[in-house]
TIVO-2410 file (N, C-alpha, C; in nm, 3 decimals):
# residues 165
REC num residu      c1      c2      c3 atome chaine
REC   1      X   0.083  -0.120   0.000     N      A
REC   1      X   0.000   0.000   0.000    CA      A
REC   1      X   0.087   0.126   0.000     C      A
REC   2      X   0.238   0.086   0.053     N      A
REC   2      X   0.290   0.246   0.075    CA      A
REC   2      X   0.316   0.270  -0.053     C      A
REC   3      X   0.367   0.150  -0.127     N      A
REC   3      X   0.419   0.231  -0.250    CA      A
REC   3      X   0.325   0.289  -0.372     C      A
REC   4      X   0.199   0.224  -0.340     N      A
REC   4      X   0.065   0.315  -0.400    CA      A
REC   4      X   0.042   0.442  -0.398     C      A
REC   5      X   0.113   0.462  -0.257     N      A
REC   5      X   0.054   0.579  -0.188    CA      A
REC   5      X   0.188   0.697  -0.262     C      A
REC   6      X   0.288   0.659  -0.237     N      A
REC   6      X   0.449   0.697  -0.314    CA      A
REC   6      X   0.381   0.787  -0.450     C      A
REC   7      X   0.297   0.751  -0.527     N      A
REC   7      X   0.290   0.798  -0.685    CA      A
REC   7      X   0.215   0.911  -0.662     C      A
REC   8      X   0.144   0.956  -0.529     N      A
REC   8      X   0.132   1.132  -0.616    CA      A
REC   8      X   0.257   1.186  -0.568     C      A
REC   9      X   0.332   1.178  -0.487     N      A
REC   9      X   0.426   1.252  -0.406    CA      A
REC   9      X   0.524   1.277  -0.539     C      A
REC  10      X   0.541   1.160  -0.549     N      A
REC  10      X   0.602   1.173  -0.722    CA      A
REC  10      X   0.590   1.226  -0.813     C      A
REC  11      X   0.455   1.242  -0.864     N      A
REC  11      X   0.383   1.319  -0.967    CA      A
REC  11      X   0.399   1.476  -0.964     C      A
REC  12      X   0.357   1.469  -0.812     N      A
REC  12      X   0.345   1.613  -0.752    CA      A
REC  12      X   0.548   1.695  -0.779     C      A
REC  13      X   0.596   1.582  -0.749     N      A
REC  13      X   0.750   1.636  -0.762    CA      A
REC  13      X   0.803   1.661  -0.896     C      A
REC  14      X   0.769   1.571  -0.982     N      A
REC  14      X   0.789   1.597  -1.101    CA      A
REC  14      X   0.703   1.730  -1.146     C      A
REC  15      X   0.630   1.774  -1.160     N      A
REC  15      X   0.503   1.861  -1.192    CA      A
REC  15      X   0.574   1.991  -1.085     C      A
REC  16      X   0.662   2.020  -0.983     N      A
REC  16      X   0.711   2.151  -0.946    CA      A
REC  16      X   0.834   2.102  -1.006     C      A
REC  17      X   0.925   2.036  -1.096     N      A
REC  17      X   1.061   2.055  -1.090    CA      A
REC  17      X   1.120   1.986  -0.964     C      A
REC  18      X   1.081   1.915  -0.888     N      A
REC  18      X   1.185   1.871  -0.786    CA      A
REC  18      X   1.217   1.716  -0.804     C      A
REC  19      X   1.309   1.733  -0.920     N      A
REC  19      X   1.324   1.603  -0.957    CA      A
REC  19      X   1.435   1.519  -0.884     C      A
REC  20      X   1.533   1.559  -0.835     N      A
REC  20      X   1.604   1.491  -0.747    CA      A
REC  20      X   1.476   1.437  -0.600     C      A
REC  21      X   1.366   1.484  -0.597     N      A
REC  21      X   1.301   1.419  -0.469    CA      A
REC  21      X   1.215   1.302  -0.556     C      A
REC  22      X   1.173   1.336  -0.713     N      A
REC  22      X   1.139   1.256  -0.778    CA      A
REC  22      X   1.173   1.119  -0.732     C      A
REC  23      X   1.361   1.121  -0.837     N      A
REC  23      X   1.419   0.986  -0.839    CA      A
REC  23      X   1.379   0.919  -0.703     C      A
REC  24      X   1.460   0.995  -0.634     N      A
REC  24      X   1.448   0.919  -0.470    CA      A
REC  24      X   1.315   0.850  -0.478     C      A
REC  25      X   1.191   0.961  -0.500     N      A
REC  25      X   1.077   0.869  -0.443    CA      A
REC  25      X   1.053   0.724  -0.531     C      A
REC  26      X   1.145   0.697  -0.665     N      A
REC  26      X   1.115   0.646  -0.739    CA      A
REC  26      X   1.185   0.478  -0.719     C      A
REC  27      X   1.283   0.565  -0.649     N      A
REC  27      X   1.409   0.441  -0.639    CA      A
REC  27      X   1.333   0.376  -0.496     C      A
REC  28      X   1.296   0.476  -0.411     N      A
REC  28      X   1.226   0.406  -0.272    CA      A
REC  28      X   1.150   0.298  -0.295     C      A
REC  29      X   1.035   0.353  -0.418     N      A
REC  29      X   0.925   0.251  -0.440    CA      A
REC  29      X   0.997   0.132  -0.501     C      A
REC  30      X   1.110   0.121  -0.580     N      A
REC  30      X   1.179   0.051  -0.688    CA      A
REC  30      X   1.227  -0.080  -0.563     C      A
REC  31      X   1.287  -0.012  -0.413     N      A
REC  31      X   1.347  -0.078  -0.366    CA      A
REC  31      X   1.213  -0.165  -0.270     C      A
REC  32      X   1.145  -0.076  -0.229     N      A
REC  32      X   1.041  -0.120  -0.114    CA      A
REC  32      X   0.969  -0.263  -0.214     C      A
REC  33      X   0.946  -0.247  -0.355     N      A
REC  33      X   0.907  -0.398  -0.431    CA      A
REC  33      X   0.991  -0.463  -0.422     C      A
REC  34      X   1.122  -0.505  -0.416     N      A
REC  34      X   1.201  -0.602  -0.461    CA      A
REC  34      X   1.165  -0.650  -0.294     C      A
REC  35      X   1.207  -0.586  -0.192     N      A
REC  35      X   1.209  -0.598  -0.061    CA      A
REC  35      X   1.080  -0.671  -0.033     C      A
REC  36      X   0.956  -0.643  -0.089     N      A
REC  36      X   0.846  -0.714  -0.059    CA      A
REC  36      X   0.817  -0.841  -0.117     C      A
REC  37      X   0.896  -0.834  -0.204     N      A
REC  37      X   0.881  -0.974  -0.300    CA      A
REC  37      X   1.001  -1.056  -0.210     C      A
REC  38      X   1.118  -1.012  -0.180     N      A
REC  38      X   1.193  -1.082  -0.101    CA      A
REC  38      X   1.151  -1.146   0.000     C      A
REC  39      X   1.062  -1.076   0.138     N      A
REC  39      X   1.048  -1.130   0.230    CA      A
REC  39      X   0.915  -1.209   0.170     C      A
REC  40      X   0.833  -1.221   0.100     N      A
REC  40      X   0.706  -1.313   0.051    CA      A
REC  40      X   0.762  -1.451   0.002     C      A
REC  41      X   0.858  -1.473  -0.064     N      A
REC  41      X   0.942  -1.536  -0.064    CA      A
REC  41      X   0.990  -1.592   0.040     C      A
REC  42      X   1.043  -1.542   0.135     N      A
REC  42      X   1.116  -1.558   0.236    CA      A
REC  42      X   0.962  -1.651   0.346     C      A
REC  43      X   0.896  -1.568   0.309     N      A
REC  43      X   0.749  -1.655   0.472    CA      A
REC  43      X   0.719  -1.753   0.386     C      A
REC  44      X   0.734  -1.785   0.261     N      A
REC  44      X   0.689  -1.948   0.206    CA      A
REC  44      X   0.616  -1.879   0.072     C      A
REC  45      X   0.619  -1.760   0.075     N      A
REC  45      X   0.468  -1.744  -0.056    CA      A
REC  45      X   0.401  -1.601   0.000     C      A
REC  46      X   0.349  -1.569  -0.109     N      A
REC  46      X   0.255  -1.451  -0.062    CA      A
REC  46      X   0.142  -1.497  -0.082     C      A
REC  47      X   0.044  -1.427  -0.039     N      A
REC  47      X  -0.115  -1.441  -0.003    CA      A
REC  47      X  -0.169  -1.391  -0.179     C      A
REC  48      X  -0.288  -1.449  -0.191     N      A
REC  48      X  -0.312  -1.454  -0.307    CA      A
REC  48      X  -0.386  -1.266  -0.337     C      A
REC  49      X  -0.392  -1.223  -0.194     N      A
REC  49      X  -0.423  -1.074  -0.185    CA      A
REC  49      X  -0.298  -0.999  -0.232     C      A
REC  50      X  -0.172  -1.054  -0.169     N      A
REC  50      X  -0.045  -0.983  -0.244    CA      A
REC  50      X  -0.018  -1.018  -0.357     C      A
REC  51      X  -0.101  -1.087  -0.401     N      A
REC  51      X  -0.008  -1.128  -0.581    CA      A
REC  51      X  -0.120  -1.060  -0.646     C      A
REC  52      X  -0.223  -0.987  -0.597     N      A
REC  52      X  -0.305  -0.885  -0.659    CA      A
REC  52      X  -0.262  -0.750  -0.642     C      A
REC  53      X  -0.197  -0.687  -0.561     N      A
REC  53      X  -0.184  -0.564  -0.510    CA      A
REC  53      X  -0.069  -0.530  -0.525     C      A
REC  54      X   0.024  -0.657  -0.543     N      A
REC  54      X   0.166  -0.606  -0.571    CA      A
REC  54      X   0.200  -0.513  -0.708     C      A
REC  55      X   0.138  -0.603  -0.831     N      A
REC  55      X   0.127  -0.600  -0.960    CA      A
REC  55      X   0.078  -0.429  -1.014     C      A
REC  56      X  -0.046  -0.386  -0.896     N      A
REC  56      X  -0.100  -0.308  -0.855    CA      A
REC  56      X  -0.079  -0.178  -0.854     C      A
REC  57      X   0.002  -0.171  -0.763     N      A
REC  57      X   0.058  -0.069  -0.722    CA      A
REC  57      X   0.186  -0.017  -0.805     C      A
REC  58      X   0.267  -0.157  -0.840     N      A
REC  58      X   0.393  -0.093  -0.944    CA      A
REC  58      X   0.316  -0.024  -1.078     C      A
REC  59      X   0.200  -0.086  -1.120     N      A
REC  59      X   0.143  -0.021  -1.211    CA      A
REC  59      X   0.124   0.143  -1.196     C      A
REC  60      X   0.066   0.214  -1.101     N      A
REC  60      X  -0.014   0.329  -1.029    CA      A
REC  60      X   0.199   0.396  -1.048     C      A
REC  61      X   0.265   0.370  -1.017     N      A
REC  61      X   0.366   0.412  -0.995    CA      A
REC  61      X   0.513   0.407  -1.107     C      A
REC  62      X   0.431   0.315  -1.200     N      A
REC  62      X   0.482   0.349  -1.342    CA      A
REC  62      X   0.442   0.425  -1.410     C      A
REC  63      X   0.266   0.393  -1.396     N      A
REC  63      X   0.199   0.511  -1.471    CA      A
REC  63      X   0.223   0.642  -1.448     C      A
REC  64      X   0.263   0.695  -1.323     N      A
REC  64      X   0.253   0.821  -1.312    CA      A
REC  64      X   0.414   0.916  -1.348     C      A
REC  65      X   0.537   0.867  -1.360     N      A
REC  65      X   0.600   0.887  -1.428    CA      A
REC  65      X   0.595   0.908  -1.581     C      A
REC  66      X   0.593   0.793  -1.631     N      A
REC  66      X   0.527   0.769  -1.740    CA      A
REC  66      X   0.436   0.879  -1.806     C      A
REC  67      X   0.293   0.882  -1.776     N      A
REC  67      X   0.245   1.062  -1.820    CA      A
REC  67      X   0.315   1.117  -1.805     C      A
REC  68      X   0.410   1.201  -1.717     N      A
REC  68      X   0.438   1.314  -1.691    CA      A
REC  68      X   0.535   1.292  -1.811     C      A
REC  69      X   0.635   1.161  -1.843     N      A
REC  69      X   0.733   1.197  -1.927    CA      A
REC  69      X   0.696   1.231  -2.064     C      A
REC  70      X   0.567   1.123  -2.070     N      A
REC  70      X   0.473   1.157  -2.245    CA      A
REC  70      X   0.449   1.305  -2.263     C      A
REC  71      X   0.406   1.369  -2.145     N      A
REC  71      X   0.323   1.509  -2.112    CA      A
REC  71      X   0.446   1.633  -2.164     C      A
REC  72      X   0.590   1.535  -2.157     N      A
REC  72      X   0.685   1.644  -2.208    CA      A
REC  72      X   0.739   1.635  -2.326     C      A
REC  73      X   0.682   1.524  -2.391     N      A
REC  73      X   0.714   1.473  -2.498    CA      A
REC  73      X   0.877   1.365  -2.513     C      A
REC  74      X   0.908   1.319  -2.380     N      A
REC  74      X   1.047   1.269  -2.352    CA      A
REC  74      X   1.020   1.091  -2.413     C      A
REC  75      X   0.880   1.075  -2.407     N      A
REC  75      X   0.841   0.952  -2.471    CA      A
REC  75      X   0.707   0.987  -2.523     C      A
REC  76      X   0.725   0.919  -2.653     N      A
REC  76      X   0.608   0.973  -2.756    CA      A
REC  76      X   0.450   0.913  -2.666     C      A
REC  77      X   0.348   0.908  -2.706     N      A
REC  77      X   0.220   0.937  -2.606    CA      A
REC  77      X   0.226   0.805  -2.658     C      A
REC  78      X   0.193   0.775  -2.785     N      A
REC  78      X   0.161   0.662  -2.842    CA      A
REC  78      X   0.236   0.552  -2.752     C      A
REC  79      X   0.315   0.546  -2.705     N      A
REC  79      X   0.415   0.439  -2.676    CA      A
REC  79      X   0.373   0.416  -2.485     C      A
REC  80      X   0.379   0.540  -2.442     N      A
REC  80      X   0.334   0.541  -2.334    CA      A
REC  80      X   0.154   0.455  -2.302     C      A
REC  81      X   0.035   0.496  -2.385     N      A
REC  81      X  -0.072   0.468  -2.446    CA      A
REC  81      X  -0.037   0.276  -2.436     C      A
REC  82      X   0.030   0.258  -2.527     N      A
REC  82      X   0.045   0.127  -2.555    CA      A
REC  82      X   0.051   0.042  -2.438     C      A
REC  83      X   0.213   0.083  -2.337     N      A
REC  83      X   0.235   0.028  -2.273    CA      A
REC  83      X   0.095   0.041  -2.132     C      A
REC  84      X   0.044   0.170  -2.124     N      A
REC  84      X  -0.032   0.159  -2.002    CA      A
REC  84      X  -0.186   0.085  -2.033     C      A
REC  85      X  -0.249   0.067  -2.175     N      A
REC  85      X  -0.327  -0.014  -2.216    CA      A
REC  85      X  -0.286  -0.188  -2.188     C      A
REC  86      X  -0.186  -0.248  -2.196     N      A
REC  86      X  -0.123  -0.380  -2.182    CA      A
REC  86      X  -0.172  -0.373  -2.003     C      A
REC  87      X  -0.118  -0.253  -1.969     N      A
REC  87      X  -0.119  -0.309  -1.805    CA      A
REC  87      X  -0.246  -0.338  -1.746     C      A
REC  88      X  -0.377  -0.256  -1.817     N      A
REC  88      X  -0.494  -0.251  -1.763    CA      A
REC  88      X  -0.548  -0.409  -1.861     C      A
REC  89      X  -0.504  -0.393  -1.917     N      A
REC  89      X  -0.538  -0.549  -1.967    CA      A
REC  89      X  -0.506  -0.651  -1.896     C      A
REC  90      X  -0.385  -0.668  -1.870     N      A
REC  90      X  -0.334  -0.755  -1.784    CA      A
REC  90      X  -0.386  -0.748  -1.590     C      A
REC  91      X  -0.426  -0.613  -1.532     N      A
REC  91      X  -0.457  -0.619  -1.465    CA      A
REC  91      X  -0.632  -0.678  -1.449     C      A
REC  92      X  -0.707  -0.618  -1.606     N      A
REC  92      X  -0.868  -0.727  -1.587    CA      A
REC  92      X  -0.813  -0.882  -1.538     C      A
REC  93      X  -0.757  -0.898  -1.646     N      A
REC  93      X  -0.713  -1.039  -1.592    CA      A
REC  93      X  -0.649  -1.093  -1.545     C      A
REC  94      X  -0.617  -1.049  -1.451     N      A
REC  94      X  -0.582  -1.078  -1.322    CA      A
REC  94      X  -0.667  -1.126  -1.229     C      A
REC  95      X  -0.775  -1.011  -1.257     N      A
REC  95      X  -0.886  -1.006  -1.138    CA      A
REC  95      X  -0.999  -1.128  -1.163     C      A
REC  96      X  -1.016  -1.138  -1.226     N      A
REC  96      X  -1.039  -1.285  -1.310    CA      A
REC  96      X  -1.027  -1.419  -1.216     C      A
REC  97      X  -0.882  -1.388  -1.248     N      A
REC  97      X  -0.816  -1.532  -1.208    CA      A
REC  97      X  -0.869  -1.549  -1.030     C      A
REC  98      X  -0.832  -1.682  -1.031     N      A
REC  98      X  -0.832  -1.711  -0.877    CA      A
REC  98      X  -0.687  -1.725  -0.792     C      A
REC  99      X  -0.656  -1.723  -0.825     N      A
REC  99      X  -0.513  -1.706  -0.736    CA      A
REC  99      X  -0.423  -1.590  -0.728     C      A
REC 100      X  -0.494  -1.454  -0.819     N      A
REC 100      X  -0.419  -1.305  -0.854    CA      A
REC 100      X  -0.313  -1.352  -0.979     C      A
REC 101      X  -0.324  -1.448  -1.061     N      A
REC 101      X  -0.216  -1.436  -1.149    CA      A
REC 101      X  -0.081  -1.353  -1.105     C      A
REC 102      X  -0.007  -1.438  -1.027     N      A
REC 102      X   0.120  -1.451  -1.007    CA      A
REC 102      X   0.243  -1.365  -1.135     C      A
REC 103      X   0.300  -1.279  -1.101     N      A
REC 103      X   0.361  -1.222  -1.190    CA      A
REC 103      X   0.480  -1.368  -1.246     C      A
REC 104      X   0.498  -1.369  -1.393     N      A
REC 104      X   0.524  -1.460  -1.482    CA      A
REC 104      X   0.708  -1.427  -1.475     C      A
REC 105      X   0.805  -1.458  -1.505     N      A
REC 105      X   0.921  -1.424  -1.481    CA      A
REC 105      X   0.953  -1.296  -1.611     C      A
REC 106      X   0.942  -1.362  -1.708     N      A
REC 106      X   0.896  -1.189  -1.823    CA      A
REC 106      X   0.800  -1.094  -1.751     C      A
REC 107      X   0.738  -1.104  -1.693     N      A
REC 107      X   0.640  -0.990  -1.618    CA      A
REC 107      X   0.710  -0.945  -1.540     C      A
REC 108      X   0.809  -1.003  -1.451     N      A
REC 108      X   0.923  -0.932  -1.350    CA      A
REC 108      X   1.017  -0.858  -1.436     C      A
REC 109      X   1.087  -0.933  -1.530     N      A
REC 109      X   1.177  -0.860  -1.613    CA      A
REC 109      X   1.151  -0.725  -1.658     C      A
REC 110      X   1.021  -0.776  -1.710     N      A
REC 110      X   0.947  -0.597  -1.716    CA      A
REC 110      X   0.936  -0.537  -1.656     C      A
REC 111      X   0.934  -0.500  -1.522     N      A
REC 111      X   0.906  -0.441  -1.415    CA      A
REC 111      X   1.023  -0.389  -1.383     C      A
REC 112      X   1.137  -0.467  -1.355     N      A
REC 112      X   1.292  -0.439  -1.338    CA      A
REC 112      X   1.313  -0.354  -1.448     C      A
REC 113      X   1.316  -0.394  -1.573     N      A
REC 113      X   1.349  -0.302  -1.660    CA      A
REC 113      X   1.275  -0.154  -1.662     C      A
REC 114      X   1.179  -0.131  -1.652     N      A
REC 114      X   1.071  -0.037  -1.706    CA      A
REC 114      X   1.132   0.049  -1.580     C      A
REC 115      X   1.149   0.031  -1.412     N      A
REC 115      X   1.214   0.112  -1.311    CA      A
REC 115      X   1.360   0.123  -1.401     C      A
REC 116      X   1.472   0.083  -1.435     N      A
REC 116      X   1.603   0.106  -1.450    CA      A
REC 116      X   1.556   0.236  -1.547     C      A
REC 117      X   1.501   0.188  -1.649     N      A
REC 117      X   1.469   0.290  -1.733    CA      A
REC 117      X   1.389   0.439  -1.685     C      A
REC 118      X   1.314   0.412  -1.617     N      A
REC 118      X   1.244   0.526  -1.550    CA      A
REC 118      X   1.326   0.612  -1.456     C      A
REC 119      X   1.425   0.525  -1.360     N      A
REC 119      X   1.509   0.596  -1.310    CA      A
REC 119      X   1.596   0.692  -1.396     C      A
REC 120      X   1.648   0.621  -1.485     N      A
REC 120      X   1.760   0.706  -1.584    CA      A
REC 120      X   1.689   0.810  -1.656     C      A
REC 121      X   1.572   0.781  -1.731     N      A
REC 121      X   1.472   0.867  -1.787    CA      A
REC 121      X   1.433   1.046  -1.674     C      A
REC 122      X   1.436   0.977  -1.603     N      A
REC 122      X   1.441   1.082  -1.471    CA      A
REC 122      X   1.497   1.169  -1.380     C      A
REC 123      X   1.647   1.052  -1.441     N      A
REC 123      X   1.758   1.143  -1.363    CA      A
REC 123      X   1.760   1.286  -1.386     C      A
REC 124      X   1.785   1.340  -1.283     N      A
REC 124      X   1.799   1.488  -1.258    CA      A
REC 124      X   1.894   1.544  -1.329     C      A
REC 125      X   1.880   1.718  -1.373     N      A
REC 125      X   1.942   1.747  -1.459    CA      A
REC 125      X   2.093   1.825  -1.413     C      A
REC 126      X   2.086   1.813  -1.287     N      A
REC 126      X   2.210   1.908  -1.191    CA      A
REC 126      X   2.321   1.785  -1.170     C      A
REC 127      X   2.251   1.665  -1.156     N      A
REC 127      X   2.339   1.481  -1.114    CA      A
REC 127      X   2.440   1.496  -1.256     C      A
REC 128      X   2.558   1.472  -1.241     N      A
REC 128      X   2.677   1.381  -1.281    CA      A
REC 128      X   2.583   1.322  -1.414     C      A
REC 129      X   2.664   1.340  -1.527     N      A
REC 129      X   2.644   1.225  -1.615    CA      A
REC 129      X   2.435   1.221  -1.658     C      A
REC 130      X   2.401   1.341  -1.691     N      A
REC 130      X   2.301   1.367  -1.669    CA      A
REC 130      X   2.212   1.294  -1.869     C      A
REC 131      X   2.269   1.381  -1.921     N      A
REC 131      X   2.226   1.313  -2.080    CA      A
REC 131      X   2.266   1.191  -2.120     C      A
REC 132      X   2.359   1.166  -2.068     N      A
REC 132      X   2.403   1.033  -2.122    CA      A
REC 132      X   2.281   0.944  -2.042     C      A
REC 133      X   2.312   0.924  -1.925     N      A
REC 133      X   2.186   0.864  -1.888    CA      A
REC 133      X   2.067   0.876  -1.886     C      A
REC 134      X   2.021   0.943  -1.915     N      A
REC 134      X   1.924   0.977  -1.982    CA      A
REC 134      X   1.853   0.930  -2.137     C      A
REC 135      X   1.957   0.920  -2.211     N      A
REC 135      X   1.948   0.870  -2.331    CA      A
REC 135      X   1.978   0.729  -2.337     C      A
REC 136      X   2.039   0.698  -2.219     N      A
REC 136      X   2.017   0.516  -2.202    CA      A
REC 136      X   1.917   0.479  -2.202     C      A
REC 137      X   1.832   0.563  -2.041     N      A
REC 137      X   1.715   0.553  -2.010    CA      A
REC 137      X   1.566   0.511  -2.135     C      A
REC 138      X   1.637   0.599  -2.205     N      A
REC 138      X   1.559   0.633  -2.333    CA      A
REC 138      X   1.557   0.491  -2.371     C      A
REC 139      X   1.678   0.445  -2.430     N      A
REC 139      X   1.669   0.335  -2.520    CA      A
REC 139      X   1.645   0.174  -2.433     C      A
REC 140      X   1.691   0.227  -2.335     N      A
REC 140      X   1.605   0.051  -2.247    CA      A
REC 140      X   1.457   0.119  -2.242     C      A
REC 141      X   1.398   0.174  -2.228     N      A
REC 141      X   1.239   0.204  -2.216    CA      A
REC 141      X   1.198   0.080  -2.351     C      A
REC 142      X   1.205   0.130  -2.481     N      A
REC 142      X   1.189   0.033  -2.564    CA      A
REC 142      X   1.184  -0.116  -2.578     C      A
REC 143      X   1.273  -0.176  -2.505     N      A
REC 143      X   1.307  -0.327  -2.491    CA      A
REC 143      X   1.208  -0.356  -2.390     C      A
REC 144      X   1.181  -0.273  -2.299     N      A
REC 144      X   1.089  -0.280  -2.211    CA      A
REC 144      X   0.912  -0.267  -2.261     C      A
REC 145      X   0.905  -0.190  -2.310     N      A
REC 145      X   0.798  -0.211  -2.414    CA      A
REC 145      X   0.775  -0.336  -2.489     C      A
REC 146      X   0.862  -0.359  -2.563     N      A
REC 146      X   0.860  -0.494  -2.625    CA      A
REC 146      X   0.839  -0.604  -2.532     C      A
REC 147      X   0.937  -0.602  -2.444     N      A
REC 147      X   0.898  -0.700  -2.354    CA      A
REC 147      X   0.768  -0.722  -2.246     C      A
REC 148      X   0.707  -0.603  -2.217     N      A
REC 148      X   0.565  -0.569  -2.120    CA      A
REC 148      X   0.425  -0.665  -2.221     C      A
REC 149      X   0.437  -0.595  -2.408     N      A
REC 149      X   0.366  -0.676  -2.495    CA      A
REC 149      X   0.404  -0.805  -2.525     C      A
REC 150      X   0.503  -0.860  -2.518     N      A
REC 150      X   0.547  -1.036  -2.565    CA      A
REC 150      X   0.492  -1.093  -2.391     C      A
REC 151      X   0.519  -1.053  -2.280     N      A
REC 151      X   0.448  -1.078  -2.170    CA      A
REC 151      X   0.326  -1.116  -2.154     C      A
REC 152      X   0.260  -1.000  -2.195     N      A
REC 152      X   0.090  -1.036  -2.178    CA      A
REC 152      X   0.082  -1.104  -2.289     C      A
REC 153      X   0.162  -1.109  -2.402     N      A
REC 153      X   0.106  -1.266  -2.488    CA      A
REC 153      X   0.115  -1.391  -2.392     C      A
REC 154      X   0.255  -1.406  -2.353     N      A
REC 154      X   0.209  -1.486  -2.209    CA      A
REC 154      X   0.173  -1.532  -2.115     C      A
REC 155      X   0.094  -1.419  -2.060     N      A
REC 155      X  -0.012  -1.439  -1.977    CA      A
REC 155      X  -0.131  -1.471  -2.023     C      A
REC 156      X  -0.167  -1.395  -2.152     N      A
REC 156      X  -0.333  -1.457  -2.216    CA      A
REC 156      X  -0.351  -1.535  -2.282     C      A
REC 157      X  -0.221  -1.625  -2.346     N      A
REC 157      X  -0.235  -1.767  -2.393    CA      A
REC 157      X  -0.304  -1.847  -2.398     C      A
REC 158      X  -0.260  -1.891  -2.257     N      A
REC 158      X  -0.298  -2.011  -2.200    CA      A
REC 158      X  -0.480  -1.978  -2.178     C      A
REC 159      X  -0.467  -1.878  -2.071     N      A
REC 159      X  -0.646  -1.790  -2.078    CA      A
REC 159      X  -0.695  -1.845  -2.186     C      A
REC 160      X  -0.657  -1.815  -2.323     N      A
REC 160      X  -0.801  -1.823  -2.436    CA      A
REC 160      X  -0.766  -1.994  -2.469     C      A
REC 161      X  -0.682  -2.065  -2.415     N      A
REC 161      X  -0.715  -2.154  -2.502    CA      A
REC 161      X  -0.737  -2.238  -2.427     C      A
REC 162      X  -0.828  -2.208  -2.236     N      A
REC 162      X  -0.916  -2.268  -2.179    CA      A
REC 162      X  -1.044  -2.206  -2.225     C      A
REC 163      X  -1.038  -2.162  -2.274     N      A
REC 163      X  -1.198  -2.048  -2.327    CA      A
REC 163      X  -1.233  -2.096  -2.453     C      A
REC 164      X  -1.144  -2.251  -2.533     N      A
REC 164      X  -1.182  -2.294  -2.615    CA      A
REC 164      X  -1.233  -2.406  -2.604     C      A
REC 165      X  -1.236  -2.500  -2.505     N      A
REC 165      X  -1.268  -2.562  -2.462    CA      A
REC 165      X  -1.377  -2.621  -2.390     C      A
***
């Protein structure tokens, strides 16, 4: 829930210019998921409530970067559009399922990637090494894209071809 809560503080930072409180809030949320997936792991498994809410919340906290960067034109809308349409897709079906559809190991990859990229995409413009990373940022966003859509082919696979049956 905190890191749900993380994406206006974010939004709000990006939207005055305080992008060094940005990253931070970005990298917090980046770290507080891995950390939650660690210890769920760690107690035997998460509850089929956390394999709904986890998915959840990184969404709410991609998305809101994400606009703001389309909103400056730093990633074309279309692309942004794409990727946040996949997520609400993937999140119907989720809700669907009975067990929260468990993020898929390409569904993590995406997630890892899409933060590395968002971080760099974000980095502040006063930080060390500011365009260059930035323009990394840029070009892993893409692979990440690709990979968010070859994902949910993997997740809705299997789905339609119990729905043929």
């Amino acid at each position: 829930m905190g890191r749900a809560v993380v994406g206006l503080p974010l939004i709000l930072a990006l939207q005055f210019s305080w992008f060094a409180a940005a990253w931070w809030f970005l990298l917090l949320a980046g770290l507080s998921d891995a950390a939650d997936g660690w210890l769920a792991r760690l107690a035997g498994g998460g509850s089929s409530w956390g394999a709904r809410l986890d998915p959840l919340t990184d969404k709410v906290l991609i998305a809101a970067p994400l606009l703001w960067l389309a909103s400056t034109d730093a990633l074309p809308v279309w692309a942004v559009w794409l990727l946040l349409a996949r997520e609400l897709l993937i999140s119907g079906w989720r809700a669907e399922a009975s067990d929260g559809a468990p993020a898929s190991g390409a569904g993590k990859a995406k997630t890892i990637l899409q933060f590395i990229s968002l971080l760099l995409l974000l980095w502040p413009p006063t930080w060390f090494g500011y365009r260059q990373l930035v323009l990394i940022g840029w070009w892993m966003f893409w692979p990440s894209l690709l990979l968010a859509l070859t994902s949910a082919v993997g997740y809705l696979k299997p789905q339609s071809a119990l729905h043929r049956n």
